[in-house]
SETORRO-526952 format. One record per residue: residue number from 1; y, x, z of N, C-alpha, C in turn. Coordinates in steps of 0.1 Angstrom, whole numbers, plus 5000, padded with zeros to 4 digits. Layout:
<sites>
  nugu  n.c2  n.c1  n.c3  ca.c2  ca.c1  ca.c3  c.c2  c.c1  c.c3
   NUM     Y     X     Z      Y      X      Z     Y     X     Z
...
</sites>
This chain:
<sites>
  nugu  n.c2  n.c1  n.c3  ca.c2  ca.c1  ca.c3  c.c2  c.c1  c.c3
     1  5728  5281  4761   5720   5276   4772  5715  5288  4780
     2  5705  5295  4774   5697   5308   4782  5706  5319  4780
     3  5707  5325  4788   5717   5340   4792  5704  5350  4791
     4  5690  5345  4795   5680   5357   4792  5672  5347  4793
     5  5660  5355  4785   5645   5351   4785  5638  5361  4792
     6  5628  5360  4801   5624   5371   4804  5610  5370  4799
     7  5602  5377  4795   5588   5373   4790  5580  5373  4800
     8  5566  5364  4801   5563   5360   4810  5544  5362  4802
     9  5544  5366  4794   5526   5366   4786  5531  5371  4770
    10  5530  5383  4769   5531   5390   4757  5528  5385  4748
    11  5529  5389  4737   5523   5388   4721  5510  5395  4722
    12  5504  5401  4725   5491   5414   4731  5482  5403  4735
    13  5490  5399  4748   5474   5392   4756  5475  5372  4748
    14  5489  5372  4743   5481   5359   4733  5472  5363  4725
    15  5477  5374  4720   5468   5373   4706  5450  5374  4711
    16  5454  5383  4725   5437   5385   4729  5431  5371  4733
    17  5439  5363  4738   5429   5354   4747  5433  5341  4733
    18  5436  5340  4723   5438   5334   4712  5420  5338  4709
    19  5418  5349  4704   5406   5357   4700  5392  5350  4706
    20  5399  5351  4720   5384   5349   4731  5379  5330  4731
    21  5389  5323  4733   5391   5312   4726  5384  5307  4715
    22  5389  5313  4700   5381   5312   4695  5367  5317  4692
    23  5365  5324  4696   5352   5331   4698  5343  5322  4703
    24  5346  5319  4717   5339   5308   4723  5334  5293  4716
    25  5350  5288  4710   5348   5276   4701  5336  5279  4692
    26  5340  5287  4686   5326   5293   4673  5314  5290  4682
    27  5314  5299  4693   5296   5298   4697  5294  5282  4704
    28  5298  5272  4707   5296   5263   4715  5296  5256  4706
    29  5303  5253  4693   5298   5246   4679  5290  5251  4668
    30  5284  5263  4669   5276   5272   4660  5267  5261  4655
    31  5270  5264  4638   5260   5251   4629  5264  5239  4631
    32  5277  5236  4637   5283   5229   4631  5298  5231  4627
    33  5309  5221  4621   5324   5219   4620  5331  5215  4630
    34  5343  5217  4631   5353   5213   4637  5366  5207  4631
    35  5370  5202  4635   5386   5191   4630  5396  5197  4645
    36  5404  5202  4639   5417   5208   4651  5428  5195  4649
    37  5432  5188  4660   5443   5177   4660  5456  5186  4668
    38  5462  5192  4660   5469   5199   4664  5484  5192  4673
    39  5491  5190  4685   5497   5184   4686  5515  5184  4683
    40  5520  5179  4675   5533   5186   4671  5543  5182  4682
    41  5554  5193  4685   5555   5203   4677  5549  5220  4679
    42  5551  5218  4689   5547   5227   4702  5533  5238  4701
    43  5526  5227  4696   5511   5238   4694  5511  5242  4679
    44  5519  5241  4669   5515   5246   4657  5510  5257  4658
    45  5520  5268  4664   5517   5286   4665  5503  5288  4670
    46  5496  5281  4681   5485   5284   4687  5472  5278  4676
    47  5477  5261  4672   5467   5257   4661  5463  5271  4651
    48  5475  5274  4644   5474   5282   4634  5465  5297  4637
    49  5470  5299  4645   5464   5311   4649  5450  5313  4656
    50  5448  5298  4664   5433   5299   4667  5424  5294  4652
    51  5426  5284  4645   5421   5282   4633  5415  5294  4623
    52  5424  5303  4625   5423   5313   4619  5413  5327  4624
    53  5406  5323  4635   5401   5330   4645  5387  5322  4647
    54  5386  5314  4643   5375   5303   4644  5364  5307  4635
    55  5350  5308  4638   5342   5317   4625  5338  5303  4619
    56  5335  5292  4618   5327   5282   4617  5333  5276  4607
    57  5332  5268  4600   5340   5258   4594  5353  5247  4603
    58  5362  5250  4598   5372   5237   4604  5383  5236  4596
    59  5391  5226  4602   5397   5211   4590  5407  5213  4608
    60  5419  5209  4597   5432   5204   4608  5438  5195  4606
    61  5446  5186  4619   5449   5176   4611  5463  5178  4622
    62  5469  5165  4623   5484   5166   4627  5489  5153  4634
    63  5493  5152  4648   5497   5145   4657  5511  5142  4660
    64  5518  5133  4663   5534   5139   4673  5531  5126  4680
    65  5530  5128  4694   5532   5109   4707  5543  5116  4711
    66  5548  5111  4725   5558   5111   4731  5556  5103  4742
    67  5559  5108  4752   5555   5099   4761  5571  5100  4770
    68  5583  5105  4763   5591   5104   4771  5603  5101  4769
    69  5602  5089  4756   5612   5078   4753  5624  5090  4751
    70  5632  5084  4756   5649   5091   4756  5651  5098  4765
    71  5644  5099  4775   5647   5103   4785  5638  5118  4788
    72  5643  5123  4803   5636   5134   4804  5621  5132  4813
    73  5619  5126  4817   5607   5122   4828  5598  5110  4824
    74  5586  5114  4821   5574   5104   4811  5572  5090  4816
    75  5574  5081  4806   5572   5068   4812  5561  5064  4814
    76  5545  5075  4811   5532   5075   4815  5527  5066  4798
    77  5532  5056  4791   5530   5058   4778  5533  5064  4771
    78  5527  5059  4758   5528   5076   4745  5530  5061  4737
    79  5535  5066  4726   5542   5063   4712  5539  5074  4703
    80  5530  5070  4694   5525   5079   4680  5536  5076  4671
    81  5543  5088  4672   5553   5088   4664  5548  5097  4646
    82  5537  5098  4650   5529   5108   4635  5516  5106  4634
    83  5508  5099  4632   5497   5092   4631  5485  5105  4627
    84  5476  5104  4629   5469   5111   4622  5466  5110  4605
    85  5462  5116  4596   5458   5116   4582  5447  5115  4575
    86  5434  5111  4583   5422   5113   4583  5413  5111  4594
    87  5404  5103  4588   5395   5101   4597  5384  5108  4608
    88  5385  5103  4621   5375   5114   4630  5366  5109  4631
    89  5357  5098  4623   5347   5091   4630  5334  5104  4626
    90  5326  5103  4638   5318   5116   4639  5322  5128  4638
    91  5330  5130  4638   5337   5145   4636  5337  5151  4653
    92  5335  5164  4652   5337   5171   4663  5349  5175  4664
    93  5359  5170  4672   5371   5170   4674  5376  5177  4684
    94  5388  5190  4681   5395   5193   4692  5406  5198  4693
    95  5411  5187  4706   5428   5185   4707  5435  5196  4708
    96  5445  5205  4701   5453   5216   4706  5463  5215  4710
    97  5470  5213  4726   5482   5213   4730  5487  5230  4732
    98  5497  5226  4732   5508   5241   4738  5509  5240  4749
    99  5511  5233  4764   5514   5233   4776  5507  5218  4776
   100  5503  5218  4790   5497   5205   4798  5504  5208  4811
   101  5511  5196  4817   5514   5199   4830  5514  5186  4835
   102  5520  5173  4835   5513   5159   4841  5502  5158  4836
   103  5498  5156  4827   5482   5154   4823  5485  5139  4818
   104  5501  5132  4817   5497   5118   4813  5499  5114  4797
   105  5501  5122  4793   5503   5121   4779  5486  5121  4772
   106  5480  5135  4778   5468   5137   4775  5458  5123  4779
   107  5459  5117  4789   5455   5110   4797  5456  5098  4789
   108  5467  5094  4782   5467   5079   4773  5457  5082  4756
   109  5460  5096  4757   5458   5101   4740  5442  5098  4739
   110  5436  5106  4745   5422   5108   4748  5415  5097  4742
   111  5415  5085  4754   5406   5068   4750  5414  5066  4735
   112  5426  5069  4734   5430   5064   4719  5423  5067  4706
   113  5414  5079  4713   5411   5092   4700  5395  5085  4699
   114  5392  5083  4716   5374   5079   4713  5376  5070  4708
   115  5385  5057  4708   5379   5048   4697  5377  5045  4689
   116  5387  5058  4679   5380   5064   4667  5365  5071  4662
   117  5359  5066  4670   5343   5073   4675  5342  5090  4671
   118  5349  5096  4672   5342   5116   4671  5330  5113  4678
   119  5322  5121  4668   5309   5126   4677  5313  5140  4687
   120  5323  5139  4687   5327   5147   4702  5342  5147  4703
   121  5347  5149  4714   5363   5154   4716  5367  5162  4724
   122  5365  5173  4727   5378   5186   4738  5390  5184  4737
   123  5399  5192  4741   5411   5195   4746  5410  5217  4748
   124  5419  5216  4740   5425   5234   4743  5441  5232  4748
   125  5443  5241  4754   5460   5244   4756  5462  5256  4759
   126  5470  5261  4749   5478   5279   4755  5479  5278  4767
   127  5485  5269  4772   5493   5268   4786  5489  5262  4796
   128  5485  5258  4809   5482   5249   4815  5492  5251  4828
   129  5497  5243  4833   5505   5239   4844  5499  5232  4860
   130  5488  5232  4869   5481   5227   4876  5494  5221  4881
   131  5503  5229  4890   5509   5225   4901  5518  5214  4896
   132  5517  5207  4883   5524   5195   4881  5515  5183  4878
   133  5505  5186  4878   5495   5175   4871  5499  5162  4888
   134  5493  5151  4874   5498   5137   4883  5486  5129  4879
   135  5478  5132  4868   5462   5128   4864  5455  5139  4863
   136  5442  5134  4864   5434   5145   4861  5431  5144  4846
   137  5428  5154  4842   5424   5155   4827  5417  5167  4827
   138  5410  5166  4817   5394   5175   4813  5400  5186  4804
   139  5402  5194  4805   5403   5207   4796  5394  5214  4798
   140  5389  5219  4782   5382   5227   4778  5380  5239  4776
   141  5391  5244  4768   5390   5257   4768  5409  5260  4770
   142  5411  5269  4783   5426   5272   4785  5429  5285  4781
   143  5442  5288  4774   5444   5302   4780  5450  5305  4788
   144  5464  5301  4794   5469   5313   4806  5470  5296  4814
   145  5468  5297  4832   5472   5294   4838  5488  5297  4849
   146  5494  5288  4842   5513   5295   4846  5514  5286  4859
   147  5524  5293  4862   5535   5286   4875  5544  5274  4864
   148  5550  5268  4879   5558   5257   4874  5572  5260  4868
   149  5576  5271  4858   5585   5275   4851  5590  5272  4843
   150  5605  5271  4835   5603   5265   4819  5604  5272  4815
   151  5594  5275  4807   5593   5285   4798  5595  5276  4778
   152  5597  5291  4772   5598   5288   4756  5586  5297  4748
   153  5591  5293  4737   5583   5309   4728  5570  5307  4723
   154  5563  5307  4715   5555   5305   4708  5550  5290  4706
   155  5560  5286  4700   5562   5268   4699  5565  5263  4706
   156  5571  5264  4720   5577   5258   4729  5594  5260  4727
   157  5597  5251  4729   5611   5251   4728  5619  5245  4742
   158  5636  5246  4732   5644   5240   4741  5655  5240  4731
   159  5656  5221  4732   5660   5217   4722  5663  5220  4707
   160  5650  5224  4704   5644   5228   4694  5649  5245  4691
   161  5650  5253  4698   5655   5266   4701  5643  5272  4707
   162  5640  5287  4704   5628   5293   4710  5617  5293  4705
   163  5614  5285  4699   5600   5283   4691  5596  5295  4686
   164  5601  5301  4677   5601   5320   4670  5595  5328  4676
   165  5597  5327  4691   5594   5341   4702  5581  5339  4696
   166  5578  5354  4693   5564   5361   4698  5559  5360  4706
   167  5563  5357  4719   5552   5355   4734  5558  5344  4741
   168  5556  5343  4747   5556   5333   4762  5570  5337  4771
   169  5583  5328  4774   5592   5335   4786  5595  5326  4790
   170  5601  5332  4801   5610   5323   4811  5623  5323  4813
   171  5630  5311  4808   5639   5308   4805  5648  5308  4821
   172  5658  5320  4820   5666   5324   4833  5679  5322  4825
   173  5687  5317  4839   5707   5310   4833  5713  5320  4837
</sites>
């Protein structure tokens, strides 16, 4: 498929703004826990590595929806194709995606999650995509704001290829 990747957000400034991230998470839940719903497949690399970066107590757990059937273009519902494992009632909860760019996947997930009652719920994403958003959605804590590229690399794929990269690229033919 790809003839080059070009990198587009190092292994360096993930790892830094991974750091800053969690740094922040620590002080805005200080004295208390957190529960990471990590989204599969895509945010593993980022779950793991902010988890690990987190000073506080936290607990992860594990998601897969889909909001895009067979096809390539979201049909605006999601399909829990991987349920969660554990309960969030009261739990301070927060979502980790790898990229947000319609916002409608996030947009169905969300109300699904509160009525599991968390005594709280955010949203993180490595990635965020404005110039494609089609809902609005609340994100919490981002790290890089990108252009509308396809990119791979640090759990992002193509068709299941790419994941491995160390950093962030842009996938050029």
């Amino acid at each position: 498929m790809a003839s080059h990747i070009e990198e587009m957000i190092s292994e360096e400034q993930i790892d830094k703004r991974v750091r800053e991230i969690a740094k922040q998470i620590s002080e805005d839940y200080k004295g208390k826990s957190v529960r990471l719903i990590c989204i599969l497949k895509g945010s593993v690399f980022y779950t793991c590595e902010l988890a690990k970066r987190i000073s506080i107590p936290v607990t992860l757990d594990f998601m897969s929806v889909s909001s895009y059937g067979s096809g390539t273009v979201s049909t605006g519902d999601i399909k829990i194709k991987k349920d969660l494992d554990h309960d969030i009632e009261g739990l301070n909860v927060i979502v980790v995606e790898d990229i947000i760019d319609s916002g409608n996947t996030l947009n169905k997930l969300i109300p699904l999650l509160k009525e599991r009652k968390p005594a709280s719920i955010a949203v993180t994403t490595l990635l965020d995509k404005p110039s494609r958003r089609e809902v609005d959605v609340h994100v919490d804590y981002t790290g890089f704001e990108i252009e509308d590229k396809f990119v791979v690399g640090y759990g992002l794929d193509y068709d299941q290829k790419y994941r491995d990269l160390p950093f962030v690229g842009v996938v050029e033919e």
